[in-house]
N, C-alpha and C positions, 0 to 999 in steps of 0.2 A: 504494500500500500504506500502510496506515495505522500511524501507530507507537508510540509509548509515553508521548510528551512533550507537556507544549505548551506554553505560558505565559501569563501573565494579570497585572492589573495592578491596583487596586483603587484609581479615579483620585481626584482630589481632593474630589470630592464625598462618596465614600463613607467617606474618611477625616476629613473635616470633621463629617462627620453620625455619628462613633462607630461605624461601620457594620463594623470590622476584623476583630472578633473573630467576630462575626456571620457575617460572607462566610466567614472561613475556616473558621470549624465548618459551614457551609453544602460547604463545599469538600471537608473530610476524610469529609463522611457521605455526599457522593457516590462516595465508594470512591477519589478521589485522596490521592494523596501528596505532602506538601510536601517537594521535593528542593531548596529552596534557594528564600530570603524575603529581601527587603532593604523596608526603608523610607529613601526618599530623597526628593529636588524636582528637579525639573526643571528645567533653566533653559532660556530662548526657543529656543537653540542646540542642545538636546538634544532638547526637544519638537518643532523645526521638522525634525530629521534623522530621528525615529522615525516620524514624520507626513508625509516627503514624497511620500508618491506621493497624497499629497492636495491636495499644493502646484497653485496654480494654481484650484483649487476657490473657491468662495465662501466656504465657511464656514473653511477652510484655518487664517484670522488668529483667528476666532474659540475654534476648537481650541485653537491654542496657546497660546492667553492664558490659558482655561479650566485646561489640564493644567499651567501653571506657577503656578496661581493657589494651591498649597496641597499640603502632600506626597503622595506615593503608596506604595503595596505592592505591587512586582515579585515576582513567584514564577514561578517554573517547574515544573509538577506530573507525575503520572507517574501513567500507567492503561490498560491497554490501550483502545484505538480511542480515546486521550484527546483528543484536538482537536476530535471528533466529539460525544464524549459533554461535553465543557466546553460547547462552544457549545448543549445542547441544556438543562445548567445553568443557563447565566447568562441562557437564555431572549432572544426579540426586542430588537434593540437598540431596540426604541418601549416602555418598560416598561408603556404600557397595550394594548399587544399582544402582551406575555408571558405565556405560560402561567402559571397558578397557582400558586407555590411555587415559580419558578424566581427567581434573585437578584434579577435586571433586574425582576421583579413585584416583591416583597418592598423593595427597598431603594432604585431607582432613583425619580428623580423628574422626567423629562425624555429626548428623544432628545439632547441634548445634555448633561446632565446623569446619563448612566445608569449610575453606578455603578464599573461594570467591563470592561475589555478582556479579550476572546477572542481567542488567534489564530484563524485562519477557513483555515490550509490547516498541514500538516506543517511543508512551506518555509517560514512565515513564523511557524510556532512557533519555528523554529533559531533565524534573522534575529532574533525580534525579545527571544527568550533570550538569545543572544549580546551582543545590544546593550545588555543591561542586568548581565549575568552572562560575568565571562572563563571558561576551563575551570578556574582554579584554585579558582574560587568554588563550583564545581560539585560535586554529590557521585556 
């Protein structure tokens, strides 16, 4: 069953390239609502715990070096079937295999480089809300 939440992160790249303001008027005209924003950085330790079921991967070290390389914008958004409909926003994680007008077109510049994180299931919009956002932060 699909539910209301999900989360999203708007990685270094997208906030080095001015891209903030952008993504999230990109975000609020897709019908979500920003329940809760932080701009923060990552450090190895944090990037390597939010990333590990990547551990062991090849690109794995390359990620994490990437996502501490420069701050980010954590949000958590709220819409119905929203995990569904974000990942069909932020478009193909290959930005020149994204639909027209989706973020990942619009602002990414790379499969390694693309911009922004989608959770891709309910469970790991909680997961990875949670790991960014306690409940007190939450609205």
């Amino acid at each position: 069953m699909a539910t209301n939440r999900t989360f999203t992160m708007i990685k270094p790249d997208g906030v080095a390239n001015d891209h903030i303001g952008a993504i999230l008027n990109d975000i609020t005209k897709g019908g979500f609502k920003i329940i809760a924003l932080k701009y923060t950085k990552l450090t190895a330790e944090n990037a390597g715990e939010f990333y590990a079921v990547h551990k062991g991967r090849p690109f794995y070290n390359d990620l994490v070096t990437f996502m501490t390389s420069g701050p980010i914008v954590a949000a958590i958004l709220e819409k119905d079937n929203a995990v569904e409909d974000f990942r069909k926003l932020i478009g193909a994680t290959d930005p020149t295999k994204a639909d027209a007008g989706t973020i990942r077109n619009k602002y990414a510049k790379s499969i390694e480089a693309n911009t922004v994180h989608g959770s891709d299931s309910d469970e790991n919009a909680a997961i990875e809300g949670n790991f960014f956002f306690s409940q007190f932060e939450r609205f």
